[in-house]
C-alpha positions as CSV (number, residue, x, y, z in Angstrom):
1,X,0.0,0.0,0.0
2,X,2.6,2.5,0.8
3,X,5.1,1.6,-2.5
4,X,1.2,2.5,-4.0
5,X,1.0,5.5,-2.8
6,X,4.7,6.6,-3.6
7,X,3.6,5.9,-7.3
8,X,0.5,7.8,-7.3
9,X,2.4,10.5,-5.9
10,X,5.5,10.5,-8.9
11,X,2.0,10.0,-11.6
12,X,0.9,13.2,-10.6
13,X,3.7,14.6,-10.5
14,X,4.1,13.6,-14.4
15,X,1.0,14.6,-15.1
16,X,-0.3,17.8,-13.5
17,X,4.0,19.0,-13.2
18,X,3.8,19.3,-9.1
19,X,6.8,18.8,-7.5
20,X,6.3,15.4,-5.5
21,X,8.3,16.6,-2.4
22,X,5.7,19.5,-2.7
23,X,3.3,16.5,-2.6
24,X,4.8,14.7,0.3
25,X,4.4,17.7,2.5
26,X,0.8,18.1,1.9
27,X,0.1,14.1,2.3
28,X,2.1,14.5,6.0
29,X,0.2,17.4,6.3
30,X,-3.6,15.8,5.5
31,X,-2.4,12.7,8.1
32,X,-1.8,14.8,10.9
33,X,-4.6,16.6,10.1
34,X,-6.4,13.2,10.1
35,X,-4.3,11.9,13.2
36,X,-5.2,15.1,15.3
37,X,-9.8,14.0,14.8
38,X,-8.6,10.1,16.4
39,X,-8.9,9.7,20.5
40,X,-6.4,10.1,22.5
41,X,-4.1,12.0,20.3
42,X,-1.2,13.7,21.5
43,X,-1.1,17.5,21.2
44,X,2.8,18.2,19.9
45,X,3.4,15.6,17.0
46,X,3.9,15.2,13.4
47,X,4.0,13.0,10.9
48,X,6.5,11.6,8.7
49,X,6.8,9.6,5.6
50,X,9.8,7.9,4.0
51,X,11.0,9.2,1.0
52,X,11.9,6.0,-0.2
53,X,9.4,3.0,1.1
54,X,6.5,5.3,1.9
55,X,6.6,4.3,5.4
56,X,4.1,6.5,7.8
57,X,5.5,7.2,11.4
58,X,3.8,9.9,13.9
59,X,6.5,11.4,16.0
60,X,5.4,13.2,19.6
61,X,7.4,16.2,21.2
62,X,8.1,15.6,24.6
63,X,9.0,19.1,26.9
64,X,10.2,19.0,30.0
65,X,8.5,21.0,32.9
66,X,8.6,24.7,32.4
67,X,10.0,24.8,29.3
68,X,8.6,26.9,27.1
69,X,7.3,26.0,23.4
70,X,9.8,26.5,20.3
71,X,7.6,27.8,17.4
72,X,8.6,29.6,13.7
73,X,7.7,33.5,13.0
74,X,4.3,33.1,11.3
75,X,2.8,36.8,10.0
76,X,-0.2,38.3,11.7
77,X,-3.3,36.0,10.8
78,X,-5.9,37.5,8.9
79,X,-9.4,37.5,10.0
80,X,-12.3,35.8,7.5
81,X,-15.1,38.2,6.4
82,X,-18.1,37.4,8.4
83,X,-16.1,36.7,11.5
84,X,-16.3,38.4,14.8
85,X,-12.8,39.7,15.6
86,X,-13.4,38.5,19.3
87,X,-14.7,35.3,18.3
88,X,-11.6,34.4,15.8
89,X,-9.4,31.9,16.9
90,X,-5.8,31.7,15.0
91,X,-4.5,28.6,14.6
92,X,-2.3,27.5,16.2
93,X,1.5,28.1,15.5
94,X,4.1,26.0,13.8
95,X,6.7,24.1,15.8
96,X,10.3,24.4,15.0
97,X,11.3,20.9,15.3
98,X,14.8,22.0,14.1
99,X,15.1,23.6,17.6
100,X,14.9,20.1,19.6
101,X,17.2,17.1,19.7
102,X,16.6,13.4,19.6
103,X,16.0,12.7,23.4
104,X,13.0,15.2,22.7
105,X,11.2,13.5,19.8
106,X,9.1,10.0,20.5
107,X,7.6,8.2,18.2
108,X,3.5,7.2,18.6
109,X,2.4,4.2,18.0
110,X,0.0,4.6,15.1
111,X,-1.0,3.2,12.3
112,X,-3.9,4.4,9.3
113,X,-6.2,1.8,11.0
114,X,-6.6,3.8,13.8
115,X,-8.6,6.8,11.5
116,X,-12.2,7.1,11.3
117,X,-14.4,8.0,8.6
118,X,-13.9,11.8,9.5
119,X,-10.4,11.8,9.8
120,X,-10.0,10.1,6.1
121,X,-12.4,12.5,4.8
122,X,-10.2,15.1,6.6
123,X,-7.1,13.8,5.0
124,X,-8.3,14.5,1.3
125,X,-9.7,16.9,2.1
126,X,-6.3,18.8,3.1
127,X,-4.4,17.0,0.2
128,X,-7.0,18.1,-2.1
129,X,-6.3,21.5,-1.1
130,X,-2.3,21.9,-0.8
131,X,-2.4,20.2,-4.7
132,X,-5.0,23.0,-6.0
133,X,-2.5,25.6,-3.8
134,X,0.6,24.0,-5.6
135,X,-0.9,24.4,-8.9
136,X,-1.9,27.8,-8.4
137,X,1.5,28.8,-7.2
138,X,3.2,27.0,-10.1
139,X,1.1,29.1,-12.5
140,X,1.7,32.1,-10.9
141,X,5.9,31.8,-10.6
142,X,5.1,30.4,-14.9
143,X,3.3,33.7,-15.5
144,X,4.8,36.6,-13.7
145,X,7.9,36.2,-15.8
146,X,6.1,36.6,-18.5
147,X,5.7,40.1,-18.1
148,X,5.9,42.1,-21.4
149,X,5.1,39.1,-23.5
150,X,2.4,38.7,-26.5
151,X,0.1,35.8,-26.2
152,X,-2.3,34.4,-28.1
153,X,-6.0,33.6,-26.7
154,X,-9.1,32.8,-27.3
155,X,-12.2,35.7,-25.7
156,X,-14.4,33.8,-23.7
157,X,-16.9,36.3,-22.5
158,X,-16.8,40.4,-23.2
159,X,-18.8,43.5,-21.8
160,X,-18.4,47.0,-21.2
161,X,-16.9,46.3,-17.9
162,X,-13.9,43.9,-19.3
163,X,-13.3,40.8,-21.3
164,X,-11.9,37.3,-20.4
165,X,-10.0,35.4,-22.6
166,X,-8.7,32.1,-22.6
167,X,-4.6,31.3,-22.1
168,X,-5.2,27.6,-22.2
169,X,-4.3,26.5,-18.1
170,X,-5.6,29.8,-17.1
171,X,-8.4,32.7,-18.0
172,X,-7.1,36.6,-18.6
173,X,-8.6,39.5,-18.0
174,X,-8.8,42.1,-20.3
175,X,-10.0,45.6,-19.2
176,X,-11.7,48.5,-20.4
177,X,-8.8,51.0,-19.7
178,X,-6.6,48.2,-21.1
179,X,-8.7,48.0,-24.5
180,X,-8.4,49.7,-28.0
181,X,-11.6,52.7,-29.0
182,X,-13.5,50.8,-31.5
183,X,-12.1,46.8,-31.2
184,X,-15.0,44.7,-31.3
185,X,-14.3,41.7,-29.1
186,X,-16.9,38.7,-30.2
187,X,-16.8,35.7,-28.6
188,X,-14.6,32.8,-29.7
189,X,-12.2,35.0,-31.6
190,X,-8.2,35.0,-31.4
191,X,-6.5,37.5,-30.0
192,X,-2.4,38.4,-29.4
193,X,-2.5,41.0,-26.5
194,X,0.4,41.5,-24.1
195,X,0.9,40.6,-20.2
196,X,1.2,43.9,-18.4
197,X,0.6,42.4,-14.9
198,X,0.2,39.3,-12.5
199,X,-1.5,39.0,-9.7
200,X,-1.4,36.5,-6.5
201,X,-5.4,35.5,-5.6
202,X,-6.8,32.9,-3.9
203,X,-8.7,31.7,-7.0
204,X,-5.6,31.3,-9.1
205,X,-2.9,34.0,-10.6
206,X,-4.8,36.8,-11.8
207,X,-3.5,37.5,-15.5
208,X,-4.1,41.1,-16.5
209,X,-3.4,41.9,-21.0
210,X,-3.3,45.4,-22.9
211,X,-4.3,46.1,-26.2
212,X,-3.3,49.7,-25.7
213,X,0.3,49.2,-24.2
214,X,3.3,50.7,-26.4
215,X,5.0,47.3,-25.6
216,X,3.0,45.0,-27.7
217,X,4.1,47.6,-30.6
218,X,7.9,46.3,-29.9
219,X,6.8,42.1,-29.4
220,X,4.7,42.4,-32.8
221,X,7.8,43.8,-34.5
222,X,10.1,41.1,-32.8
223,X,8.0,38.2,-34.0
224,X,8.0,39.6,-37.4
225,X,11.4,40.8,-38.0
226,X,14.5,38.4,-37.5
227,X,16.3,40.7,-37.8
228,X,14.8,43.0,-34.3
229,X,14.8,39.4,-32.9
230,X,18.1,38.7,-33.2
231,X,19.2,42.1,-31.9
232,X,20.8,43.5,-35.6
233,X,17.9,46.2,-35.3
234,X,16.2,48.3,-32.3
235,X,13.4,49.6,-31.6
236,X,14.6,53.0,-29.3
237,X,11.0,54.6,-28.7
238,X,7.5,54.5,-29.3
239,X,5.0,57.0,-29.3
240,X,1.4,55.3,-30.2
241,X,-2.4,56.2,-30.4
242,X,-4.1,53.3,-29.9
243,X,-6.4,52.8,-32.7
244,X,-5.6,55.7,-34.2
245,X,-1.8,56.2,-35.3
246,X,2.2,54.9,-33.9
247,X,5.7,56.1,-34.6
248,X,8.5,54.2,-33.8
249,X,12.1,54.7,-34.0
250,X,14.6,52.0,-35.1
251,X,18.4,52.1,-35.4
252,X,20.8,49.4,-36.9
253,X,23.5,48.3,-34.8
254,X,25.7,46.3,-37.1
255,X,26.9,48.1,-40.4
256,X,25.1,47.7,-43.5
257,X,21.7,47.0,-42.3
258,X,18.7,49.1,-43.0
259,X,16.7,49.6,-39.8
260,X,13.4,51.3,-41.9
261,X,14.0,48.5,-44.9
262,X,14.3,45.4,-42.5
263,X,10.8,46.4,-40.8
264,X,9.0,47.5,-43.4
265,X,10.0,44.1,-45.5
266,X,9.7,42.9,-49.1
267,X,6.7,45.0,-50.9
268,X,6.1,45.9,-47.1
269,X,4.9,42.5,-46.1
270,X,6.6,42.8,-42.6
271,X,4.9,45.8,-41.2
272,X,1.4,44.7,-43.0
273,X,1.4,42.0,-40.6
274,X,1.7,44.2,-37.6
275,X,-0.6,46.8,-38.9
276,X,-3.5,43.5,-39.7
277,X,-3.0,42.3,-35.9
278,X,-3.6,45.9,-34.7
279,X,-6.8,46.4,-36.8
280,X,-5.7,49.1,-39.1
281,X,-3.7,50.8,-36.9
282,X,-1.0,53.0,-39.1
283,X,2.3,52.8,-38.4
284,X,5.5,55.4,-39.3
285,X,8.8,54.0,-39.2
286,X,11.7,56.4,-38.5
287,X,15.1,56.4,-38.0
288,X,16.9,57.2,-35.1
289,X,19.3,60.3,-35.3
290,X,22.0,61.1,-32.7
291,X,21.3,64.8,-34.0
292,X,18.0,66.2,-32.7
293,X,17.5,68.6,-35.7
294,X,17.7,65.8,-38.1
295,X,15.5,63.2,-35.9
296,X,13.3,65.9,-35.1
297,X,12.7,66.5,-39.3
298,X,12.1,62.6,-39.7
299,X,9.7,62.2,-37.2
300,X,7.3,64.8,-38.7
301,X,7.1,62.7,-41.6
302,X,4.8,62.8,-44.0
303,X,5.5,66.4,-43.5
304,X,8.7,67.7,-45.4
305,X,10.5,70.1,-43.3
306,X,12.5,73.2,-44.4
307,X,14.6,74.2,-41.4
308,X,14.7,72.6,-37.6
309,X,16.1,75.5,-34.9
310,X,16.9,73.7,-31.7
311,X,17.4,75.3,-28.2
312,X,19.4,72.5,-26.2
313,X,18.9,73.9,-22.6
314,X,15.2,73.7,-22.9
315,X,15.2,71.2,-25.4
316,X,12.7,73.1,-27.4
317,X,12.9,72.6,-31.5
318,X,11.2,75.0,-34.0
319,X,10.4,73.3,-36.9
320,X,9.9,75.8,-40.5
321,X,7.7,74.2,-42.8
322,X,6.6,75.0,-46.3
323,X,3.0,76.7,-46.0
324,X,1.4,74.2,-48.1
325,X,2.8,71.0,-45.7
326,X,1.7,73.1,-42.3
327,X,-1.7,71.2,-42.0
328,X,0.5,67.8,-42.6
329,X,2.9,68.4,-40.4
330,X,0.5,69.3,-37.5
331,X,-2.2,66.6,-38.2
332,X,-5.3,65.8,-37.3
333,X,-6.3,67.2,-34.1
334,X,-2.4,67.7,-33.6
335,X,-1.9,64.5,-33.1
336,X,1.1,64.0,-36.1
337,X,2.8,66.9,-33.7
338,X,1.8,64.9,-30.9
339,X,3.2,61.6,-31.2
340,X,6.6,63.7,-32.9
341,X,7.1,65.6,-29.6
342,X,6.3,62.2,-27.4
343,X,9.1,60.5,-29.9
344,X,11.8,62.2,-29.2
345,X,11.1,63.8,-26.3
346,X,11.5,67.5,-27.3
347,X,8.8,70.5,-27.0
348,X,8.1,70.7,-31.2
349,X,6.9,74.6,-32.5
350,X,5.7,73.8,-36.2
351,X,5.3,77.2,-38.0
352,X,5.1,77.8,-41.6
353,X,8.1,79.9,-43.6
354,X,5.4,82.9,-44.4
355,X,4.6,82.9,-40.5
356,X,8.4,82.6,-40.0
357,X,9.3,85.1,-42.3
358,X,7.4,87.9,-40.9
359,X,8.4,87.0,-37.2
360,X,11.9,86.9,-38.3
361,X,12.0,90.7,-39.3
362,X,10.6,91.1,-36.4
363,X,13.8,90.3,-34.5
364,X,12.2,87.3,-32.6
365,X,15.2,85.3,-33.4
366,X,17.9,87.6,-33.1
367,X,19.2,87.2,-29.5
368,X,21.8,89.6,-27.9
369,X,24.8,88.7,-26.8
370,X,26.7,90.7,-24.4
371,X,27.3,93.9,-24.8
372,X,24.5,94.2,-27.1
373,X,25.6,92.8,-29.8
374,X,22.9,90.4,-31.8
375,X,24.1,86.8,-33.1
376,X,23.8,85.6,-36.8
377,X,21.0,84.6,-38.3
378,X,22.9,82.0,-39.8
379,X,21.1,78.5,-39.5
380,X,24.2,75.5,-39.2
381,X,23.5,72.3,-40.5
382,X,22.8,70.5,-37.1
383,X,20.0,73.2,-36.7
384,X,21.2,75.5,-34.4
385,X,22.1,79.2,-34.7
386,X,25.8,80.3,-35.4
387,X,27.3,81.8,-32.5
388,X,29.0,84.4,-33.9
389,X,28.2,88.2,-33.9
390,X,26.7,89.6,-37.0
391,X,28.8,92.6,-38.7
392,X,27.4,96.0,-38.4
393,X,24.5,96.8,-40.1
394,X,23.7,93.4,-42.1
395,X,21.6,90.0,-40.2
396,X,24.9,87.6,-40.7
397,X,28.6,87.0,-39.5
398,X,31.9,87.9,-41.6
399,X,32.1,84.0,-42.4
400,X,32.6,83.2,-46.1
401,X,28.7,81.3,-47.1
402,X,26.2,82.5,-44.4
403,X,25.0,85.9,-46.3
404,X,25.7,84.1,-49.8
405,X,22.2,83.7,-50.7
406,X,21.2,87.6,-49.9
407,X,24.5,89.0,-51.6
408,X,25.1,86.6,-54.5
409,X,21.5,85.8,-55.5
410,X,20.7,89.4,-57.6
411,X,24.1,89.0,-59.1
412,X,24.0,85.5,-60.4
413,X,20.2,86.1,-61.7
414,X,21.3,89.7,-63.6
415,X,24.5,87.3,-65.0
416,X,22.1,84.9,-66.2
417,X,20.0,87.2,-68.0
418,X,22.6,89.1,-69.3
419,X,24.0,85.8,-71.2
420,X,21.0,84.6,-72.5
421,X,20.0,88.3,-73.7
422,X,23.6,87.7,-75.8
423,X,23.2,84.6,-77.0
424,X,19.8,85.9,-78.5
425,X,21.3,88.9,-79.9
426,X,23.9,86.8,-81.6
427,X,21.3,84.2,-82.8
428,X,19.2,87.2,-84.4
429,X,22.6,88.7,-86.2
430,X,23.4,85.2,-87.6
431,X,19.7,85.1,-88.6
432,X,20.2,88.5,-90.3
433,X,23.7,87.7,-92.1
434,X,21.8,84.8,-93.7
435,X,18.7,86.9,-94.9
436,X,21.4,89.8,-96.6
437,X,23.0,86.9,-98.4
438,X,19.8,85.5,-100.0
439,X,18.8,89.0,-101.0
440,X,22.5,89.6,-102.4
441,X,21.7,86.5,-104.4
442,X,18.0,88.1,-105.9
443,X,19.6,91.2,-106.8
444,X,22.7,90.0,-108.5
445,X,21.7,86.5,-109.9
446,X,19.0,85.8,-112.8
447,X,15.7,86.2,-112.3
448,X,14.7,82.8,-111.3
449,X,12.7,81.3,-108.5
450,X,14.7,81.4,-105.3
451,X,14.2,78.4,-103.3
452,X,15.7,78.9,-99.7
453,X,18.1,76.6,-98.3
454,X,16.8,74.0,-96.1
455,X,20.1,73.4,-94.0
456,X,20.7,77.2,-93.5
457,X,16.9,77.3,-92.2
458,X,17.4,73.9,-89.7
459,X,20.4,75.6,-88.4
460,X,18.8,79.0,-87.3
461,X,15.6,77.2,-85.8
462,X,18.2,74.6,-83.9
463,X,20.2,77.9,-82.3
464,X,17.4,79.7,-81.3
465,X,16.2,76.7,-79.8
466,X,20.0,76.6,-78.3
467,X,19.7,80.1,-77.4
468,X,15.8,79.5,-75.2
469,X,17.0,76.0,-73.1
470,X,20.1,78.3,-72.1
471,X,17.9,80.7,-71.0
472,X,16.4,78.7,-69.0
473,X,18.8,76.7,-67.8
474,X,20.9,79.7,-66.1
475,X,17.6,81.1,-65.0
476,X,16.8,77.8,-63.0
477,X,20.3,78.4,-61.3
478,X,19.6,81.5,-60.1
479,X,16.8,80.8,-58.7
480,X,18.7,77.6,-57.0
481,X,21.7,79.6,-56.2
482,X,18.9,82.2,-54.1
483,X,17.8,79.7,-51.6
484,X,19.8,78.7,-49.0
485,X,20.8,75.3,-47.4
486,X,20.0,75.2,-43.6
487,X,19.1,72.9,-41.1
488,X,17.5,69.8,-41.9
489,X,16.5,70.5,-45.4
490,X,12.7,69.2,-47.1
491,X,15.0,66.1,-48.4
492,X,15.5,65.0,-45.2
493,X,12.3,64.6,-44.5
494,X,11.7,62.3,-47.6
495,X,11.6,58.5,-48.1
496,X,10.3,58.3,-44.9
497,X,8.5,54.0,-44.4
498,X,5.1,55.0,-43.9
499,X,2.5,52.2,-44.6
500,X,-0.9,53.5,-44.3
């Protein structure tokens, strides 16, 4: 009977993946329970059961007189609800058996024979118990370190209050706060969501998912992309509206990898995935910029940016715009701005270059430095002002390139115009030589029909055309000459990995 119950104990152990020491405690513990209902038990004992033969003994504590009772720190009890405080009993405490020798500890003559129908019904009871209390700890210890993780499931049950869904050995609970605006969660339907948090309750562990978190953004992209997975791409930050919109920012960290190329995938299959588990949800890929002008521009995207002006010490960017890509830039309701300024973690100003313009002769750029002396307007690559002083009377510094555009600009366009004005005069003189020499020919020839020479003619149509495309051309480079490169510049902004 006892080898039985040894191989009972290692089945169970197989089966439901209980430790069977874990096991072995709660059997000694349902036999003194059982022990404890016979007559004429003993009040200090305990039971114990060989490891190896399953062999029951009951072992009694003998004290001598006046000595006081050995027990372990136990925390304060806590009082059932329903229960009269001054009623409660606490049970009573555990002995330290460690505490006492040999001479100390008798053994009882007892056997299971000696247990009546309530004490056996006792004993499963409490064995009963301790394996339910072993699986629920197991599940626990399996589940809370598997916080941050996507799972799959399958809902159960859903209302306005929260919605249950099915993990396979245990139920989660999904929330409202927890849930995406607009999800429809019908019953029977699979669903990834992310553990957020796991809780210890005398019903089981208490498994609490998101929809909304900016976590499950990161696990989708990791199950998707080997390449995240194997840590050759990372994800830096996140900035998402759930349901709505999410940026991310990725950076390679082995050479010759494309962070934007590896998520978005062949013909953007990668990042369709994601965007199909999320429900529609768009998704703007970015890369991460040790430069905060330049990762300020990319993270506007769609929007193309003209200039970014950053102020480190308050880390406050002021991003110029063309007028027709201010709506863009800002989004709906602000949120494009939004998510931008949650991205990178700067305060973002979005103004258009008209707005800009007008503010800028206004002097609300132009700090002083000391002694009065204002800095130059001058916008560096990285985005931030130069620091030098501007020369008397002008808006810039002495530095060769930061007043090119306003000095050079008239000149190249008035160079421009003045070649192609020559190249027409010179076109209408050849034009002119050719027309004296056919009338030389009518007034000194016989009088017969003239017929005009065909290459003559296709060589005065193909320079004037000569002389118009030069035109052109040089007028194009004046204008091109006229604007001036600052900042993060509207190419910077482009080629963004947006999938709608």
């Amino acid at each position: 009977m006892n080898r039985e119950i040894i191989e009972a104990i290692k089945q169970i152990e197989r089966e439901k993946g209980i430790n069977s020491e874990t096991l072995l405690v709660a059997l000694e513990a349902a036999l003194l329970a059982a022990y404890r209902k016979t007559p004429g038990a003993v009040e200090w004992a305990r039971v114990d059961i060989d490891r190896d033969t399953g062999e029951m003994q009951v072992n009694q504590l003998v004290l001598a007189e006046g000595m006081e009772l050995k027990t372990l720190p136990r925390p304060e009890p806590e009082i059932p609800e329903g229960v009269d405080p001054e009623e409660f009993e606490p049970p009573p405490p555990d002995i330290d058996w460690s505490a006492y020798g040999p001479d100390e500890i008798r053994p009882v003559s007892v056997t299971t024979d000696n247990f009546g129908r309530i004490a056996a019904q006792t004993a499963k009871q409490v064995i009963l118990q301790r394996i339910r209390e072993a699986e629920r700890e197991m599940m626990y210890e399996e589940y809370v370190d598997r916080v941050g993780e996507v799972v799959n499931g399958i809902i159960q049950q859903s209302d306005h209050r929260y919605t249950l869904v099915d993990l396979g050995r245990v139920e989660a609970l999904l929330p409202a706060s927890e849930q995406v605006p607009g999800e429809r969660y019908d019953h029977g339907a699979r669903i990834k969501a992310v553990i957020v948090d796991v809780r210890a309750s005398n019903k089981g562990p208490q498994v609490i998912l998101s929809r909304r978190s900016d976590e499950i953004i990161k696990r989708l992209f990791e199950l998707e992309v080997p390449e995240i997975a194997d840590g050759l791409v990372e994800i830096r930050n996140v900035a998402r509206e759930s349901g709505w919109r999410s940026k991310i920012a990725v950076i390679s960290n082995v050479h010759g990898v494309d962070p934007v190329g590896a998520c978005v995938g062949p013909r953007g299959s990668r990042v369709r995935m994601v965007v199909s588990e999320l429900r529609g949800e768009k998704i703007d890929i970015i890369p991460f910029n040790d430069e905060p002008a330049r990762y300020v521009a990319k993270a506007l995207s769609p929007a193309r940016v003209r200039e970014v002006i950053v102020d480190d010490e308050a880390r406050q960017a002021t991003v110029i715009v063309p007028d027709d890509q201010l709506s863009l830039a800002i989004g709906k309701e602000g949120m494009n701005a939004r998510l931008a300024a949650r991205l990178t973690g700067w305060r973002i100003d979005i103004k258009s270059e008209s707005t800009f313009a007008s503010e800028r002769e206004g002097d609300e750029f132009s700090d002083e430095l000391e002694g009065g002396v204002q800095r130059c307007m001058h916008i560096l690559q990285n985005g931030r002002r130069c620091p030098n002083a501007v020369v008397p009377g002008t808006r810039h510094c002495a530095l060769p390139g930061h007043d090119l555009p306003q000095r050079n600009a008239p000149t190249l366009a008035s160079t421009a115009d003045d070649e192609a004005k020559d190249r027409a005069a010179a076109a209408e003189a050849r034009e002119a030589e050719v027309d004296a020499d056919i009338a030389d020919v009518v007034e000194d020839g016989p009088q017969e029909e003239i017929v005009a020479d065909p290459v003559a003619e296709q060589e005065a149509e193909a320079v004037a055309e000569a002389v118009e495309e030069a035109a052109d051309e040089m007028a194009e480079g004046a204008e091109a000459v006229a604007v001036p490169e600052k900042g993060a510049s509207a190419g910077d902004a482009d080629g963004e990995a947006t999938d709608e």
